[in-house]
C-alpha positions as CSV (number, residue, x, y, z in Angstrom):
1,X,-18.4,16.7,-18.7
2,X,-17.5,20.2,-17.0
3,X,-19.5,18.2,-13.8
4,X,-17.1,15.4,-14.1
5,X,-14.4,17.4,-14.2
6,X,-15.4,19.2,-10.9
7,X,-16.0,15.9,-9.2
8,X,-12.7,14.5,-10.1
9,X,-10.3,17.8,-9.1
10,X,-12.5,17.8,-5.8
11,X,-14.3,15.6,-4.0
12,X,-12.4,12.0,-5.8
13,X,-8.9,13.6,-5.7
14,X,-9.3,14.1,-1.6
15,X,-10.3,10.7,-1.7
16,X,-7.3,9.3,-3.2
17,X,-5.7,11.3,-1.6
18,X,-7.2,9.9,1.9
19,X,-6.8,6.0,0.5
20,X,-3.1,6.8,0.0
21,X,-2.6,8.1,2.9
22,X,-4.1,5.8,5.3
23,X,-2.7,3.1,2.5
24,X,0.6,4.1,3.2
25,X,0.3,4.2,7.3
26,X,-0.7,0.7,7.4
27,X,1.9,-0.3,5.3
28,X,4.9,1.5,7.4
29,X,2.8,0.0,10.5
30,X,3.2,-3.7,9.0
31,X,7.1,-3.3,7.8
32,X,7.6,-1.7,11.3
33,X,6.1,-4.9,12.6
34,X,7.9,-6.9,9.9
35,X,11.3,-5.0,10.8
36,X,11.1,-6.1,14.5
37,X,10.3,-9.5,13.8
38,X,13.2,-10.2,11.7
39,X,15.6,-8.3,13.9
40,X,14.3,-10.9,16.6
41,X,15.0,-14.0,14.9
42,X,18.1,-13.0,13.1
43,X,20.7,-14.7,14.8
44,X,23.3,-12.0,13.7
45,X,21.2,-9.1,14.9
46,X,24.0,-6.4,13.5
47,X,22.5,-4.8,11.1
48,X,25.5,-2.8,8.6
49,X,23.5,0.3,8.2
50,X,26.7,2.1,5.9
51,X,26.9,-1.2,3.8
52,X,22.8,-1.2,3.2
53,X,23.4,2.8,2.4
54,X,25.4,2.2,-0.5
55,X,23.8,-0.8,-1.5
56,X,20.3,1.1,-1.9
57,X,21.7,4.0,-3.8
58,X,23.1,1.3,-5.7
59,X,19.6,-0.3,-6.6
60,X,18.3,3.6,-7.5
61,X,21.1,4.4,-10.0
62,X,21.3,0.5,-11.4
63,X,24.8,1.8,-12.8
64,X,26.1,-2.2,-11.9
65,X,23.2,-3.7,-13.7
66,X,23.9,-2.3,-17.0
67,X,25.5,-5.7,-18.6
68,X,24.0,-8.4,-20.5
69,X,20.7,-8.5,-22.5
70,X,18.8,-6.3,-19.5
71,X,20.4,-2.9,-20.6
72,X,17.2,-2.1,-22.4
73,X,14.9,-2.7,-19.5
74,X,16.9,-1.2,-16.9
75,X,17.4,2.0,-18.6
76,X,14.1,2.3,-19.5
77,X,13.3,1.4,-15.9
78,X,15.7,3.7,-14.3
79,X,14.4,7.0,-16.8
80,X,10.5,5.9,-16.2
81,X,11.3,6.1,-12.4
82,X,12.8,9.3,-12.7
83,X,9.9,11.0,-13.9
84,X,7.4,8.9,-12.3
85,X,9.1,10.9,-9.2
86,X,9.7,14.1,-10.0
87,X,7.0,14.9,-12.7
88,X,4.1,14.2,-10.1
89,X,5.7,16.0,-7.5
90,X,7.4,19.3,-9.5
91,X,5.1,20.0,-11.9
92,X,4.1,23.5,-11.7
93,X,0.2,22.3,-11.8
94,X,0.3,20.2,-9.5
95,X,1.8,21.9,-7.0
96,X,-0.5,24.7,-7.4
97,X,-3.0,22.6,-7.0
98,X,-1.7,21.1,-4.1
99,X,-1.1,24.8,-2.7
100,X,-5.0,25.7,-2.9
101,X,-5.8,22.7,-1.5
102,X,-3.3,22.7,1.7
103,X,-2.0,26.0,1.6
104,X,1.5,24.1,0.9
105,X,3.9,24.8,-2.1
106,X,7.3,24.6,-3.5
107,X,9.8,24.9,-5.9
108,X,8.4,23.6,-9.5
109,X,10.4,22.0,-12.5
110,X,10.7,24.6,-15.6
111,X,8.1,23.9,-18.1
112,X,10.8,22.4,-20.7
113,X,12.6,20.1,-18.1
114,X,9.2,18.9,-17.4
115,X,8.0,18.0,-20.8
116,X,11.3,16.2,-21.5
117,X,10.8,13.9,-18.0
118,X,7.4,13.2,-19.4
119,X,8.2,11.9,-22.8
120,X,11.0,9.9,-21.3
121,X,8.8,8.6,-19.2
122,X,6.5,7.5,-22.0
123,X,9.4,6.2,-24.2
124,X,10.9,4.1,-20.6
125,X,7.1,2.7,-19.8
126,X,6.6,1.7,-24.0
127,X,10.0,-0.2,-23.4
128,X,9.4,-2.2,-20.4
129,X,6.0,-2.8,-22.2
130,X,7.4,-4.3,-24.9
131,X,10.1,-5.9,-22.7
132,X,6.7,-7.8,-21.1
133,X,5.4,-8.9,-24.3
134,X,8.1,-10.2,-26.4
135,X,10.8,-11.4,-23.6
136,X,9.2,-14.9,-22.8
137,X,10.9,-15.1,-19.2
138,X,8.9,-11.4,-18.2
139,X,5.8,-12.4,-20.0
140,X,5.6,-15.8,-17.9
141,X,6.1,-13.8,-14.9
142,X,4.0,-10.7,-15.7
143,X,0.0,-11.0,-14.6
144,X,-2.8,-8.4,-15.5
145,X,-2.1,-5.8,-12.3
146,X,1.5,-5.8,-14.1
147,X,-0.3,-4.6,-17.3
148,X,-2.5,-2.3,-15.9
149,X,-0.2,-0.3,-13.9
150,X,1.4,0.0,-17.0
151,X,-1.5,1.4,-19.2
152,X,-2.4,3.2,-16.1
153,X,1.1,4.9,-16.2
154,X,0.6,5.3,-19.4
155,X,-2.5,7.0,-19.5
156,X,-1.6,9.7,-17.1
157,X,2.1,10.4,-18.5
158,X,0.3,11.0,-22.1
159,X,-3.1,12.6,-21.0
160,X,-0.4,14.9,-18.6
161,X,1.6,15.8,-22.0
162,X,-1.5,16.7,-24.2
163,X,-3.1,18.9,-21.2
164,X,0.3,20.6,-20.9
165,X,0.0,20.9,-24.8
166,X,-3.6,20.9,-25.9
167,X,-2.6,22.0,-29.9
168,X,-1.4,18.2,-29.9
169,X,-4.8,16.4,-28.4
170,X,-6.8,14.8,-31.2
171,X,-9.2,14.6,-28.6
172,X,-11.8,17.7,-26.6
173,X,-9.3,19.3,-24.1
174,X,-12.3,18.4,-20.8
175,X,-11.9,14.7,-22.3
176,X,-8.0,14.7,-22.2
177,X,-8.3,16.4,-18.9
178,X,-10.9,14.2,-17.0
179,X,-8.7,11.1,-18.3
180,X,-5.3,12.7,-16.7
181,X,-7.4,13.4,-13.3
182,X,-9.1,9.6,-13.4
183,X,-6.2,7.2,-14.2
184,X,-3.3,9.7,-11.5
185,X,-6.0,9.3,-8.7
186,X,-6.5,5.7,-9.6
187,X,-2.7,5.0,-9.4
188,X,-2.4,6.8,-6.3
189,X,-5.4,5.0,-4.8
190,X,-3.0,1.6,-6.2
191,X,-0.2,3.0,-4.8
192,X,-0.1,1.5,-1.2
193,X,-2.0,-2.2,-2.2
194,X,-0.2,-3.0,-5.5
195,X,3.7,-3.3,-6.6
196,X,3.4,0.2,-6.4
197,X,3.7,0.2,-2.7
198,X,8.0,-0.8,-3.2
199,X,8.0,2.9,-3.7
200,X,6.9,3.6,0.5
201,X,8.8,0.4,0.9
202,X,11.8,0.0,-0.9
203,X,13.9,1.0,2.6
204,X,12.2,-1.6,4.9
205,X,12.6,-4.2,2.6
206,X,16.4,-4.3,2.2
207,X,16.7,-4.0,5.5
208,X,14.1,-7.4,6.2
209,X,16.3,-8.8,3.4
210,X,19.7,-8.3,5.4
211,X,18.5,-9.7,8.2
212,X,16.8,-12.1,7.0
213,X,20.0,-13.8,5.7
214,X,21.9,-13.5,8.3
215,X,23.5,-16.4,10.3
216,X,23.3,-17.1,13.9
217,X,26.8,-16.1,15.4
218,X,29.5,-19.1,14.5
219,X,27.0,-20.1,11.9
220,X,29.2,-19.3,9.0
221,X,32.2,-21.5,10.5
222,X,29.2,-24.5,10.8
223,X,28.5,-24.6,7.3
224,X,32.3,-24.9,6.3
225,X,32.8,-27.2,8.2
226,X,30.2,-29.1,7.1
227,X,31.3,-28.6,3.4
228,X,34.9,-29.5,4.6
229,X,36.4,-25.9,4.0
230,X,36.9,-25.3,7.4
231,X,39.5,-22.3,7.6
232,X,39.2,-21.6,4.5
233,X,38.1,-17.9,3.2
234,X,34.9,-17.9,1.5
């Protein structure tokens, strides 16, 4: 198990590492591509950069979408992204291990702040679980990559909890370990090829949106006065 162990905090963690990496390139290459494309065929090529801004930060902290029957989900959403950013990448293990392996550190999360991301990470992920198997509208639209990059998440949040407090495990701590190390490099190695990949490009894509529904110049005025609301404000 010990050789396992070794295998997964060396030689496969590099190589997630690697796949992620060159995952994520290509994927920035593409949207770059993408980007240009649409700017070239919008026929309002304006692009309201302040407008987009506020509309993004907007999409982070979903303050607007809490109405209706989704409140659940998108808190749970909202407090599952949370930690799925800053756990990962402030978590005082990780960035040590990050620091023997580029010579790169900084600042960690205190050991309590951490703990509390992770468990309301778990709670967030066990809602939008449930939100996929009992709301009949998500379960039509939810396919088995959307259920394993949940038990995925799943896996590493809980395995990351029990390493961080091995008194809990019911399980051998090299067992709890190995399964922490296997399912984070697997996400990572998902990361840039699954919906995973809105997190390199959630930027990119609002802007394709935006210009993607733009009208050519006068367009607008063409439409009402094809609907006969010419002049009028829409």
């Amino acid at each position: 198990m010990n050789t396992w162990v070794a295998w997964a905090r060396g030689p496969f963690l590099y190589l997630a590492f690697s796949v992620l990496v060159v995952g994520a390139v290509r994927q920035w290459v593409l949207a770059i591509g993408e980007l240009a494309r649409a700017h070239r065929m919008a026929g309002d090529q304006r692009v309201p950069w302040r407008w987009m801004f506020k509309k993004s930060l907007g999409w982070i902290v979903p303050v607007n979408a809490l109405r209706g029957t989704r409140i659940p989900f998108t808190i749970a959403s909202a407090v599952f992204h949370a930690g799925m950013l800053l756990v990962p990448l402030f978590l005082a293990g990780h960035v040590a291990l990050i620091e023997q392996g580029i010579g790169i550190g900084w600042p960690t999360l205190p050991a309590a702040a951490a703990d509390a991301l992770t468990l309301a990470a778990l709670a967030g992920l066990g809602v939008l679980l449930l939100y996929r198997l009992l709301e009949r509208a998500a379960r039509f639209l939810s396919g088995p990559q959307d259920y394993l990059l949940l038990a995925l998440c799943i896996t590493a949040f809980l395995t990351g909890y029990l390493v961080a407090h091995p008194e809990a495990s019911p399980l051998p701590f090299t067992v709890i370990y190995l399964g922490h190390l296997l399912s984070a490099e697997l996400i990572l190695v998902l990361i840039p090829f699954s919906k995973l990949a809105h997190a390199l490009l959630f930027a990119s894509t609002r802007i394709v949106w935006e210009l993607g529904w733009h009208f050519v110049p006068g367009g607008g005025e063409k439409v009402r006065a094809a609907l006969g609301k010419a002049g009028e404000p829409v």
